[in-house]
DRENKOLTI-753260 format. One line per field, with one value per residue (C-alpha): x, y, z; chain. Coordinates in steps of 0.1 Angstrom, whole numbers, plus 2048, in hexadecimal, padded with zeros to 3 digits. Example, Ala and Ser with C-alpha at 12.3 -4.5 7.8 and 13.67 -1.06 7.14 Angstrom:
2
px = (87B, 889)
py = (7D3, 7F5)
pz = (84E, 847)
unit = (A, A)
END
This chain:
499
px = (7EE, 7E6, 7DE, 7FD, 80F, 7F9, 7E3, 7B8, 7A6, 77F, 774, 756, 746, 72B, 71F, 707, 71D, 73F, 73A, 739, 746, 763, 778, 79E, 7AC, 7CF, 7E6, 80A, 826, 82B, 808, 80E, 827, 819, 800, 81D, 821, 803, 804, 7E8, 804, 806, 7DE, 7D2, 7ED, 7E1, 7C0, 7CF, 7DB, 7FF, 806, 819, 81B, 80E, 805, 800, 7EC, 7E3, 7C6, 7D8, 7DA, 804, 815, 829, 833, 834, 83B, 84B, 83C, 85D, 875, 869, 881, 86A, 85D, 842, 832, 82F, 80E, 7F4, 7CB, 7B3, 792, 789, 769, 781, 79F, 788, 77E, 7A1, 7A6, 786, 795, 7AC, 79B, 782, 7A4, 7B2, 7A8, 7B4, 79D, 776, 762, 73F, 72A, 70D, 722, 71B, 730, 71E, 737, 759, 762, 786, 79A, 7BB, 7C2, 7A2, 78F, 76C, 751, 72D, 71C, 6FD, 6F5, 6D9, 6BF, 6C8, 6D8, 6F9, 713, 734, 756, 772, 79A, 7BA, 7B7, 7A1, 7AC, 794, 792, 76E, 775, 779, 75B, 769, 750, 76A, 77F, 762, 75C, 77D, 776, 79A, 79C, 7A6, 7C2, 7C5, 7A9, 792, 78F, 777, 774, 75C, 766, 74D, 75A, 74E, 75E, 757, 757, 763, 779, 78A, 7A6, 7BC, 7DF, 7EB, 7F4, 7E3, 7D6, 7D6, 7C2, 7D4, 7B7, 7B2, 78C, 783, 79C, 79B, 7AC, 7A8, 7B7, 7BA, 7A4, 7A3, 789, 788, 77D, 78A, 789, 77F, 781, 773, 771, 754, 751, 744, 722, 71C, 70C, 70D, 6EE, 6F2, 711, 700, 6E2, 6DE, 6F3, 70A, 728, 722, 724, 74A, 755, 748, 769, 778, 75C, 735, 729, 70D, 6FC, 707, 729, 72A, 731, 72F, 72B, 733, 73D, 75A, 76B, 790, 79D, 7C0, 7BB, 7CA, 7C3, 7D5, 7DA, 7D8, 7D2, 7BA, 7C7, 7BF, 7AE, 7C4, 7B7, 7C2, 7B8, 7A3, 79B, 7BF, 7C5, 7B1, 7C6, 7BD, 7BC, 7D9, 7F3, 7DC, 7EA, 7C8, 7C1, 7EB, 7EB, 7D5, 7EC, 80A, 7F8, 7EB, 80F, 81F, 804, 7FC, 821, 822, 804, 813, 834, 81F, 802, 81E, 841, 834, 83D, 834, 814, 827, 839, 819, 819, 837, 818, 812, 833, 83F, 820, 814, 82F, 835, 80A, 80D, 824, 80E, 7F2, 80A, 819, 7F5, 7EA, 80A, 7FF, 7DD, 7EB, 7FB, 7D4, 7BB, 7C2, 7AD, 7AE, 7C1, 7E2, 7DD, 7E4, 7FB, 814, 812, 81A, 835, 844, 846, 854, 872, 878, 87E, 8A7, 8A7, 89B, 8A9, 893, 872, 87C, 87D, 85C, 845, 84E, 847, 866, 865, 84C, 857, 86E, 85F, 86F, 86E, 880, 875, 866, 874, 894, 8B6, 8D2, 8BB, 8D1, 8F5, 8F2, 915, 912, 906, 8ED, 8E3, 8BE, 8B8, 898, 88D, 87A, 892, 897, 885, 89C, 894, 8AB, 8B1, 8B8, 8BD, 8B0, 891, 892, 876, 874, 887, 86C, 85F, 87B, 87B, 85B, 844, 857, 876, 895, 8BC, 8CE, 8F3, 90A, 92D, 93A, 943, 922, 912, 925, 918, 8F4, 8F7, 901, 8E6, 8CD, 8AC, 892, 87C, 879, 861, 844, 84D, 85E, 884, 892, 8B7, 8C1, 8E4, 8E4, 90E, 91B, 938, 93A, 92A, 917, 8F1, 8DC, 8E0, 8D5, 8DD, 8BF, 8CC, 8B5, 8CB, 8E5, 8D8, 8DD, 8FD, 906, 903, 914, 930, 912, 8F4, 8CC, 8B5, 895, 870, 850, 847, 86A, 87B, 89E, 89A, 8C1, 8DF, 8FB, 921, 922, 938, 917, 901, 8EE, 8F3, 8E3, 8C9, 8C1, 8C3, 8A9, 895, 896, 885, 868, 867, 86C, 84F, 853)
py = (7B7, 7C0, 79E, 792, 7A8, 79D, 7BA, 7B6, 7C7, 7CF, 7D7, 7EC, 7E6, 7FB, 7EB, 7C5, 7B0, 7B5, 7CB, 7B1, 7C8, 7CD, 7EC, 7F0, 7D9, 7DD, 7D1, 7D9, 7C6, 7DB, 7D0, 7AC, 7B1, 7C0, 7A1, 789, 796, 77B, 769, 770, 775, 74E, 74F, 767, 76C, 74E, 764, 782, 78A, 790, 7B2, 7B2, 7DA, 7F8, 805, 824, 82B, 84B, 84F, 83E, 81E, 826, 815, 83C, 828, 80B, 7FE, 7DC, 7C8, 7D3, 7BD, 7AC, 7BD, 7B6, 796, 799, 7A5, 7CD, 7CC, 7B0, 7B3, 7AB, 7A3, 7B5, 7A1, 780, 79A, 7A3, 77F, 776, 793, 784, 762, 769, 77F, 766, 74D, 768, 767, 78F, 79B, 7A0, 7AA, 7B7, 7C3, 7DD, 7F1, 819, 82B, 847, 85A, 859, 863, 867, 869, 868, 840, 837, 83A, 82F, 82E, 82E, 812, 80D, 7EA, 7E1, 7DF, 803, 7F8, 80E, 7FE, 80D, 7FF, 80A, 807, 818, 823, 826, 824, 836, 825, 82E, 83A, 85C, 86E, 860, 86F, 869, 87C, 897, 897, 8A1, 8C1, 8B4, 8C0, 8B3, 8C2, 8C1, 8C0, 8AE, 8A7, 8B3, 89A, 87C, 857, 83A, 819, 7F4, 7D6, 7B8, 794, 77A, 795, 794, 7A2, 78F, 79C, 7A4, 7C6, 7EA, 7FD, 822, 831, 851, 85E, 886, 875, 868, 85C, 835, 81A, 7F4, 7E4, 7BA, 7AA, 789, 76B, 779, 79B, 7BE, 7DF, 7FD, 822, 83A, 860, 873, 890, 8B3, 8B0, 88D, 887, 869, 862, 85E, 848, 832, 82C, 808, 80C, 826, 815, 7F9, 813, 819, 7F3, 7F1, 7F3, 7D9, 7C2, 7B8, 7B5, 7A6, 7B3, 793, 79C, 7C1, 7BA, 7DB, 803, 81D, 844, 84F, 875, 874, 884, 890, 895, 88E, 896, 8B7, 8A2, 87D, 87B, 886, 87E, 854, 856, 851, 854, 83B, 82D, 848, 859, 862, 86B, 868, 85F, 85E, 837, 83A, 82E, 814, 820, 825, 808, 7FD, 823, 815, 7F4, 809, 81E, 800, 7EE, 811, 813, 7F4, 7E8, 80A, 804, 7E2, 7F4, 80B, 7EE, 7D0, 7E1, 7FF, 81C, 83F, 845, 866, 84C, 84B, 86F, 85D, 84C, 86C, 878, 85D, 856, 879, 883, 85F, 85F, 87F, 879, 858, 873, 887, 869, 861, 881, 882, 860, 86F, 88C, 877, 865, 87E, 89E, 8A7, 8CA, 8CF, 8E2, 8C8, 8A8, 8BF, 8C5, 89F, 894, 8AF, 8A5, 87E, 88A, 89F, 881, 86A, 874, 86B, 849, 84A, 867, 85A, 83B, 84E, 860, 848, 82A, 840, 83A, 857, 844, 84B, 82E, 81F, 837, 84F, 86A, 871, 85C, 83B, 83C, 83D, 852, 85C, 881, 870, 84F, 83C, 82E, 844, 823, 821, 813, 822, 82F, 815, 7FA, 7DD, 7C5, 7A6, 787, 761, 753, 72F, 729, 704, 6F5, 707, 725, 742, 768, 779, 786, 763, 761, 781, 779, 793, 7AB, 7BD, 7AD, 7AF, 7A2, 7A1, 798, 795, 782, 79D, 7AA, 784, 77A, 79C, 799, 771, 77A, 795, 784, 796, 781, 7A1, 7C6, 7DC, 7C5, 7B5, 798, 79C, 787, 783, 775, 76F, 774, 774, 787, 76A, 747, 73F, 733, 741, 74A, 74C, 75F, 75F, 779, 79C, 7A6, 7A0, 7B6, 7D9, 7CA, 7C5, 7EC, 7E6, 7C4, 7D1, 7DB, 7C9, 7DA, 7DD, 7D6, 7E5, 7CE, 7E4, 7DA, 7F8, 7FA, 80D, 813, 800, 7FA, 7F5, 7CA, 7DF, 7F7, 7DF, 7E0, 802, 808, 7F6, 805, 82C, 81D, 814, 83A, 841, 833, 846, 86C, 880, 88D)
pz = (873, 896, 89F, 894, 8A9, 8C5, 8C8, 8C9, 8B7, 8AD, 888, 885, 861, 85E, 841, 847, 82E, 81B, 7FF, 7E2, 7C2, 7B8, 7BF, 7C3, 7A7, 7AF, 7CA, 7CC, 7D4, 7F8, 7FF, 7F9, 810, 82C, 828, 82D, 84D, 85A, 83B, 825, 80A, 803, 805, 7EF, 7D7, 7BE, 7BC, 7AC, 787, 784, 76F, 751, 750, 73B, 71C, 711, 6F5, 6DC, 6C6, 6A6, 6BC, 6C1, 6DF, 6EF, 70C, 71D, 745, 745, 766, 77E, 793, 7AD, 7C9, 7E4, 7E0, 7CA, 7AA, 7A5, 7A0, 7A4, 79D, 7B5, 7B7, 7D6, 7E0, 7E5, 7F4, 80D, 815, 81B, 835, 845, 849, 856, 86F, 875, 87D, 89B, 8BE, 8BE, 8A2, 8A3, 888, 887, 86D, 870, 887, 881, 899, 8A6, 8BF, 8CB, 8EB, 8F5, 91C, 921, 91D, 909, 8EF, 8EE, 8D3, 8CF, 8B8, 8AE, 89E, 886, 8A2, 8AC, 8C9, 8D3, 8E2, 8F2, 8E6, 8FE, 8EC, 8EE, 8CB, 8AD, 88A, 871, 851, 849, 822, 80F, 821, 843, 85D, 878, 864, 863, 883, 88D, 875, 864, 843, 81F, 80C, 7EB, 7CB, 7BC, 792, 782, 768, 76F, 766, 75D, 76C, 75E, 76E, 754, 754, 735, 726, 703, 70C, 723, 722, 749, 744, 741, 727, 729, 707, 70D, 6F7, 6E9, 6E6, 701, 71E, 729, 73B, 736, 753, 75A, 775, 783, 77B, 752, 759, 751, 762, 745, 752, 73A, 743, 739, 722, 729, 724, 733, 750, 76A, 75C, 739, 743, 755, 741, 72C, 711, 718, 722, 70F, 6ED, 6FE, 701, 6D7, 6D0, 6E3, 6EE, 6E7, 70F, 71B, 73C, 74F, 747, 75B, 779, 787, 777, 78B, 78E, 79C, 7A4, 7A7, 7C5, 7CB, 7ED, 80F, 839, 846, 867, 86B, 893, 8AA, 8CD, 8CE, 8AE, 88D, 865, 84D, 828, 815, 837, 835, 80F, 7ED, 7D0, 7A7, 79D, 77F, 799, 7A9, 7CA, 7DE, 7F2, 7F3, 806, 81E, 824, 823, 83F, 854, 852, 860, 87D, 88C, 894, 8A5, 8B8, 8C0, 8D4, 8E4, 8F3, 8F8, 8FB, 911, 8F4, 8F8, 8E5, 8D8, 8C2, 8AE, 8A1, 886, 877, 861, 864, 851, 83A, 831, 816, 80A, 804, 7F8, 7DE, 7D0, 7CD, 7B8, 7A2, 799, 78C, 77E, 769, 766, 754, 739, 735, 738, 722, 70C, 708, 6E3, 6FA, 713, 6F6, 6E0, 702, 70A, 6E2, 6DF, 701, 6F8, 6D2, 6E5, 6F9, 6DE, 6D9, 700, 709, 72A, 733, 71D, 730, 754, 74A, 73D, 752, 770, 782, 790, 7A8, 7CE, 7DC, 7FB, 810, 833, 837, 85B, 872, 88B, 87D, 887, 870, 855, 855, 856, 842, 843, 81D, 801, 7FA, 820, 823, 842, 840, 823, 81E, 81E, 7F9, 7FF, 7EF, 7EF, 809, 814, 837, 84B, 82B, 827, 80C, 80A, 80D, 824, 83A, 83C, 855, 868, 878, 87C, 895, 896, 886, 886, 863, 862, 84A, 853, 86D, 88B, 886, 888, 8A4, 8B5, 8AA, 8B9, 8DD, 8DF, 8F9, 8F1, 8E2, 8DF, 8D3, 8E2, 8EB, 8C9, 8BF, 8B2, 896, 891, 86F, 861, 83D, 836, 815, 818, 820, 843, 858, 84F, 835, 80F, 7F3, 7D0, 7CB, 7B9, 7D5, 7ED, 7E4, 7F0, 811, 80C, 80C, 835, 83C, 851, 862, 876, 869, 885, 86B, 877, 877, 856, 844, 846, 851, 873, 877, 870, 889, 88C, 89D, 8BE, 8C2, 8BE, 8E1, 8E8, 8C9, 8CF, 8F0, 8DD, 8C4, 8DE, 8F0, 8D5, 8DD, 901, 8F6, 8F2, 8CC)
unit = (A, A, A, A, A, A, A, A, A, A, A, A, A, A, A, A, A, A, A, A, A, A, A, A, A, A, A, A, A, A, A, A, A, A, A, A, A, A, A, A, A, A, A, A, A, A, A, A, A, A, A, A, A, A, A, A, A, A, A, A, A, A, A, A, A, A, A, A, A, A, A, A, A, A, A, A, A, A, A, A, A, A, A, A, A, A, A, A, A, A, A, A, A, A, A, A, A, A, A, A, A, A, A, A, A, A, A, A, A, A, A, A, A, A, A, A, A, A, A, A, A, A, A, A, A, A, A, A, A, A, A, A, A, A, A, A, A, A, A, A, A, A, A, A, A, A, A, A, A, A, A, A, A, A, A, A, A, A, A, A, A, A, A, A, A, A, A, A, A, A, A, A, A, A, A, A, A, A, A, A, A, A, A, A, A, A, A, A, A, A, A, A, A, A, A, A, A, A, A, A, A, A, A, A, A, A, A, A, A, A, A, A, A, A, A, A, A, A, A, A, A, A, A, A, A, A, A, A, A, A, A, A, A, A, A, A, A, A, A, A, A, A, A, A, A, A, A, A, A, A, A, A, A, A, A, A, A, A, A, A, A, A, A, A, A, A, A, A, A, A, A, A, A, A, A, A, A, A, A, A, A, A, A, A, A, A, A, A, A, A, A, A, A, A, A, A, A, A, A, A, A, A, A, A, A, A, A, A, A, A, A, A, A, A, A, A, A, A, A, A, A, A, A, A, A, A, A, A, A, A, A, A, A, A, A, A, A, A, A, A, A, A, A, A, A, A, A, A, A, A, A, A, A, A, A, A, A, A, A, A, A, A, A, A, A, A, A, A, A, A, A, A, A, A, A, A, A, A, A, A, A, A, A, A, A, A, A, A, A, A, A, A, A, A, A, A, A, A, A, A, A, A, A, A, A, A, A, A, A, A, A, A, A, A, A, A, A, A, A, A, A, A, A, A, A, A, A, A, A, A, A, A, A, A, A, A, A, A, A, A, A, A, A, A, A, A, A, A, A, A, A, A, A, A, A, A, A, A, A, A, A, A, A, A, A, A, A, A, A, A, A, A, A, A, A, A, A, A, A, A, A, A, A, A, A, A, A, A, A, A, A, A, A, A, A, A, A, A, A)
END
């Protein structure tokens, strides 16, 4: 992303080689399109499984609930499994194609040293050798246990579950339907999830008693897939343990050095949201770092990283132990509260509906941050402060997504004539270091783009109105076509002021 904004950058890997197991299985359709930003959308999105939904499942083998796969208001699929291994070797193509990104492998960063306009950090390669790499700013996405993050003496809010789970990633499953299985089990809690090339993802918790151990011994988890599947060796791709964490960073920045991914936050897996936090993260920062570097932005600008991301992060963490809550109980008041609580909702299918099809799931939304009239929005509908719908539109003969033609910077949509005619005699070709976009998409006939998406329509609350759209695809404000330059320019202040 930084490299399509125009910014180098180094990646430190302190491992020799790409990890070649697989880990997150799920990408969302946010993070598909914060890949569409340099196009690895169109290259990787043939590799993935599209989902179908969720199941949820009791001991008597009774569908309680089920999660249809969504609507595709942002361009893509809800949720899509990956293979990481070949995820990650997309990313690295597409490194390896840019001029502006380096990657090395068997870097362990020793020390960071910081001034007041750079940052520079110690490295030691596989011969031992340490190395100094000077930058304006590091980003820290070295995991959970983050020893940047530990360094800093920045601590982790939030707990940890008790409860251990046994993971098996398989190969030539039975069972290929595209969605989700969740064995809401008074026994013995489990998941079955899809996975590309054949395979499926089973997550079993273990039982007082058990030990990592015992769960990884030969036989053990092939005694739990008995009831769904005779597995050979060849066919487990990976076991593993794993401790769910509900945790997240009481500060994000240090001075020039900023957390993200699971340095940041720790979520439970029933949402699949841990890796698509970290995109969501690295499509907030790096268009930030990109005004700051090229358009000559106040690095104060980057304290909104966590002031936009920590409650929206927070709030995933929340919706997954939400989800885990419905899955894992197995203590008699635990399973008799969830069963009496899905009986009273029966006479209510709006609310069962509301409930079990999680849509009480946070809308991709900032309620602080780079904004412009997030406390007095004109229209009751106002996406001011959200992420933009994302409709197939066809322009000079050519149809695609939308942001296939905002470009990769800052962009102006308008929709009714005044405000077109205002956007077109605007002479700025740029936006804080950044490229600006201006795309007439008119509600009535015109001259422009069309779109006969239902996606299209939010966007229509605003179209006596011209959206000044962020590189992330949020609507940064929205302004009358008369106001268009001066609001522009008051954006723009933003960007000066110390916060």
């Amino acid at each position: 992303m930084l490299a399509a904004y125009g910014v180098r950058s180094v990646i430190l890997e302190k491992n020799a080689a790409p990890l070649d197991i697989p880990r997150a299985i799920v990408l969302d359709d946010e993070g598909l399109r914060t890949l569409q930003v340099f196009g690895a959308d169109k290259a990787y999105l043939g590799l993935t499984v599209e989902g179908d939904g969720a199941q949820y499942i009791d001991d008597n083998g009774d569908v309680f609930g089920k999660v249809g796969a969504g609507p595709e208001n942002f361009g893509f699929p809800k949720r899509n499994f990956i293979n990481q291994p070949e995820f990650e070797k997309t990313l690295r193509d597409f490194v390896d194609a840019s001029a502006l990104c380096t990657l090395n492998y068997n870097s362990n960063v020793t020390d960071i040293q910081q001034s007041n306009d750079t940052v520079t950090v110690q490295v030691q390669d596989s011969a031992e050798v340490v190395h100094a790499v000077t930058a304006n700013f590091v980003i820290a996405a070295d995991g959970g246990r983050s020893p940047i993050r530990e360094a800093a003496n920045i601590a982790m809010l939030g707990s940890t579950y008790e409860q251990n789970w046994i993971v098996v990633d398989t190969l030539n499953d039975p069972d290929q339907v595209r969605y989700s299985r969740f064995f809401c089990s008074n026994q013995r809690p489990h998941v079955s999830i899809p996975a590309p090339n054949g395979g499926r993802r089973y997550e079993f918790m273990l039982l007082p008693g058990e030990t990592g151990n015992q769960a990884l011994a030969d036989g053990y988890v092939e005694n739990l897939l008995k009831p769904y599947r005779d597995i050979d060796q060849k066919d487990i791709v990976r076991k593993t343990l794993y401790t769910f964490h509900a945790r997240i960073a009481e500060t994000w920045r240090v001075d020039r050095v900023f957390l993200a991914g699971d340095a940041a936050h720790l979520t439970p897996p029933f949402a699949g949201q841990g890796m698509n936090a970290g995109l969501r993260d690295a499509a907030n920062i790096s268009w930030k770092i990109a005004t700051v570097l090229l358009g000559g932005a106040s690095d104060a600008i980057l304290n909104s990283y966590q002031a936009e991301r920590y409650d929206p992060a927070w709030s995933m963490i929340l919706l997954a132990v939400a989800m885990g809550d419905v899955v894992m109980p197995i203590k008699p008041e635990q399973v008799a509260f969830r069963e009496q609580l899905v009986k009273s909702m029966q006479p209510f299918p709006a609310v069962k509906d509301y409930l079990l099809k999680m849509k009480f799931k946070p809308k991709p939304r900032y309620d602080r941050g780079m904004f412009m009239g997030l406390d007095e929005p004109k229209y009751e509908a106002s996406l001011v402060g959200e992420m933009i719908p994302q409709p197939e539109i066809e322009l000079g003969g050519r149809s695609g997504l939308l942001d296939e033609f905002l470009g990769s910077g800052f962009a102006l949509i308008a929709q009714d004539q005044s405000g077109i005619e205002a956007m077109n005699r605007l002479p700025m070709s740029d936006y804080l270091g950044l490229p600006l976009a201006k795309l007439a998409l008119p509600y009535k006939s015109g001259a422009g783009a069309r779109s006969n998406s239902p996606w299209a329509k939010p966007l229509r609350t605003h179209r006596d109105e011209i959206l000044l759209i962020r590189p992330d695809r949020y609507c940064a404000a929205a302004f009358e076509p008369a106001d268009l330059m001066d609001g522009l320019l008051s954006y723009e202040a933003l960007f000066s002021k110390p916060e």
